[in-house]
C-alpha positions in Angstrom: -43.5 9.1 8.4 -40.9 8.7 5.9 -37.1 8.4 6.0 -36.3 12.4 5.4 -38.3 13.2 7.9 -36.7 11.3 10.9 -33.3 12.3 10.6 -32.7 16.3 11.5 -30.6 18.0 9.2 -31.0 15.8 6.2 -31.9 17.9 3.6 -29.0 20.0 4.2 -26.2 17.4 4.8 -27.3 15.6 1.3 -27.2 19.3 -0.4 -23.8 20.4 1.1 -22.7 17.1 1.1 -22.8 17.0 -2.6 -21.7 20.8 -3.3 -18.2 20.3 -1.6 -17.8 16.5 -2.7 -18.4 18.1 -6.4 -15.9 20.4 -5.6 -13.3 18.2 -3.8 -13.3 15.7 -6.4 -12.8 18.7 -9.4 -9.1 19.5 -7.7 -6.6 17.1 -9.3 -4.4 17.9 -6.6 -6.9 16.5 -4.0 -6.8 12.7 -3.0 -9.7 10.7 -2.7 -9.2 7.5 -0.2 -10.7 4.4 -2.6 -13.8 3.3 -0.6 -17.4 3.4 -0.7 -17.8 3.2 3.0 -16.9 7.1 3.3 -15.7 10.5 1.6 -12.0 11.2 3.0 -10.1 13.3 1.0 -6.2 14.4 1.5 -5.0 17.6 0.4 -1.0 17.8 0.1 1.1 20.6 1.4 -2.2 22.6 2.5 0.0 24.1 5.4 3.9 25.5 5.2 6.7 24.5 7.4 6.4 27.8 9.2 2.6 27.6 9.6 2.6 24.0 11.2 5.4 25.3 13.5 3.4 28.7 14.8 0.3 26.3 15.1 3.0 23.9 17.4 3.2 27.0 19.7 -0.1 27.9 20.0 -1.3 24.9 20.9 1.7 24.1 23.8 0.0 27.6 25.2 -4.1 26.9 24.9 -3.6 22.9 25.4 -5.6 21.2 28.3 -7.5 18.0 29.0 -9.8 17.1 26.1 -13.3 16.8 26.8 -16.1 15.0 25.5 -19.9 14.8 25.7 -20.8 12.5 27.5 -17.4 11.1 28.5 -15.4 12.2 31.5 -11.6 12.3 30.7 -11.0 10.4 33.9 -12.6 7.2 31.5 -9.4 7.5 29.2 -11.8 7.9 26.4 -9.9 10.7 25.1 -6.7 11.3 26.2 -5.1 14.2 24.3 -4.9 17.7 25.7 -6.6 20.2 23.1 -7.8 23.9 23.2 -9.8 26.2 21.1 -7.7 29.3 18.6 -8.8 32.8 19.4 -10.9 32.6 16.2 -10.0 36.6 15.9 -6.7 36.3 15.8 -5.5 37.0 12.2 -3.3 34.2 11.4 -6.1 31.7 12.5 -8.3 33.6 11.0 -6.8 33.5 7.5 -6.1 29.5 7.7 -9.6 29.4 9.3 -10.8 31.5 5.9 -8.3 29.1 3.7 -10.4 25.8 4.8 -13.6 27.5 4.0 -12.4 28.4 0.5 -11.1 25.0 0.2 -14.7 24.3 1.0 -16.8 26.3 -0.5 -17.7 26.6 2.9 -19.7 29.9 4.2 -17.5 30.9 7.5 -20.6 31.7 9.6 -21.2 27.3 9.9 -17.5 26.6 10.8 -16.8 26.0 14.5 -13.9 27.6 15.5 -10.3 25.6 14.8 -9.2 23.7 18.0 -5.5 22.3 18.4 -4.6 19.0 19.8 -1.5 17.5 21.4 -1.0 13.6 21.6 2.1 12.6 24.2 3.4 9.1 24.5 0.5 7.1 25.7 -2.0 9.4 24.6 -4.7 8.3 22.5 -8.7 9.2 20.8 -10.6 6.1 21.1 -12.8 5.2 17.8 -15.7 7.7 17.5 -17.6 9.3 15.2 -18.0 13.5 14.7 -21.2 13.9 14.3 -23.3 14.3 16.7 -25.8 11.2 18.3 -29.1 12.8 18.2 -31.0 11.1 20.9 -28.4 12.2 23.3 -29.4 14.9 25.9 -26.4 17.2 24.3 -28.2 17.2 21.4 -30.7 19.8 22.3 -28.1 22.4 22.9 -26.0 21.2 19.3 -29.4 21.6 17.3 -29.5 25.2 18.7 -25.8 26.2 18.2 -25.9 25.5 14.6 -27.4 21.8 13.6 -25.7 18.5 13.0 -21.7 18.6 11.9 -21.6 17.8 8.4 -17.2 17.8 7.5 -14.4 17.7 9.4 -11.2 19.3 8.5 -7.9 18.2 10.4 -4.2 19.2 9.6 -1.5 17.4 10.5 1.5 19.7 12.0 3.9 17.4 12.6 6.0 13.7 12.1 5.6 11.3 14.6 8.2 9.0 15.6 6.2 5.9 16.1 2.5 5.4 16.9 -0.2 8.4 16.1 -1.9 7.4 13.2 -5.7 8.2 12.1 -7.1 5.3 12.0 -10.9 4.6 10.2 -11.6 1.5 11.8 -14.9 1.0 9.4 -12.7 2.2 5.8 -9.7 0.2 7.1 -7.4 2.8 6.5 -4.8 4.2 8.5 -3.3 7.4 8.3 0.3 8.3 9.1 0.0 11.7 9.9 2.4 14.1 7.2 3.0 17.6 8.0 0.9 20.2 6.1 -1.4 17.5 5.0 -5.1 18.6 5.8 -7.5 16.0 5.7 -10.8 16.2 5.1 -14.0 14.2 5.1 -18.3 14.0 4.6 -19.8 13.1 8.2 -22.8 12.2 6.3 -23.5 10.1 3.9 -24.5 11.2 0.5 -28.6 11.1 1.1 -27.7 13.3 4.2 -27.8 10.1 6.8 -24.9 10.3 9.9 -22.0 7.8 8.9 -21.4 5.1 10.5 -18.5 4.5 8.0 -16.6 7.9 9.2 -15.6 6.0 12.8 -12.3 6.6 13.6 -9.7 6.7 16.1 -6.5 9.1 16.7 -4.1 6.1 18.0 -1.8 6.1 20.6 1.4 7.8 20.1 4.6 5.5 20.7 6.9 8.0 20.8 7.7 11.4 20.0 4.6 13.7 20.5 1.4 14.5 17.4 -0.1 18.0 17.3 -3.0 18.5 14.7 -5.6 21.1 14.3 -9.7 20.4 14.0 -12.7 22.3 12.1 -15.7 21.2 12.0 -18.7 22.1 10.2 -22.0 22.5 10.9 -25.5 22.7 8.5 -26.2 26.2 10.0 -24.4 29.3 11.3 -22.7 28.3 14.5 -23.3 30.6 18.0 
């Protein structure tokens, strides 16, 4: 059996992988982290003052416990309290519709854009997006739309101390910047999961972090 065959979703994580690296890397504007270990890109001033503030608000009203497969909250895994955007609303919508441009992403793969709020204390252990195939979970996800192939996240706001995003593999640490979207390949360029793409939300010291997540998947996501 050979290697393509033994990894679902290949095919289509090395072909979008490369169509929205080739368009990344064509936007002087766009920073590219300098490693080989993973594609992380930082896009400045993606989101206004006002649009990080509105996004603040939505996510004090939709915020709960985080949840994880496979990983009760009560294990302290994930610590944050997140919620999903009402993907029909029309501000969402048109920042949800921005990212995709940004993209070259067709809407129909995007999972809808969930918030996230980090208190003191609050913390994502290292993980990894996409999804671990030979986990149980993983016969629903290859239904709803196939392995996750980028991730899109936006800071909204400063953080007084603590709250970085930290790629434990890369060795780089984020601060987060308000308006900054960042963005990275879950895959590596032959269409393999990363390994390189672990990372870790950190705990916040003080102050409180809010940031908003889309992910992508190789199909159209139900």
């Amino acid at each position: 059996m050979t290697k393509t065959a033994t990894i679902p979703d290949q095919d289509a994580l090395k072909r979008i992988g490369a169509k929205v690296r080739q368009r990344l890397e064509a936007d002087p504007e766009i920073y590219k982290v300098p490693t080989d270990k993973a594609e992380i890109f930082a896009v400045p001033n993606f989101l206004s003052p006002e649009e990080c503030r509105r996004f603040i608000t939505m996510i004090d009203v939709v915020a709960r416990p985080s949840e994880l497969h496979e990983t009760a909250y009560i294990e302290k895994f994930r610590t944050s309290y997140s919620g999903n955007f009402d993907p029909r609303d029309p501000f969402v919508k048109g920042i949800s519709r921005r990212i995709d441009d940004l993209l070259g992403m067709n809407s129909i793969t995007g999972e809808a854009i969930q918030g996230q709020r980090y208190l003191p204390g609050q913390e994502f252990k290292p993980h990894n997006d996409w999804f671990y195939t030979d986990q149980e979970y993983w016969k629903l996800e290859r239904k709803r739309g196939g392995q996750r192939c980028w991730t899109a996240m936006a800071f909204l706001n400063r953080v007084e101390e603590g709250g970085h995003t930290h790629f434990t593999e890369v060795g780089a640490s984020i601060e987060p910047k308000p308006g900054v979207l960042l963005v990275w390949n879950n895959a590596t360029p032959d269409g393999a999961p990363n390994e390189g793409t672990m990372h870790a939300g950190t705990p916040v010291i003080k102050g409180a972090k809010y940031v908003l997540t889309k992910w992508y998947r190789t199909r159209k996501h139900v």
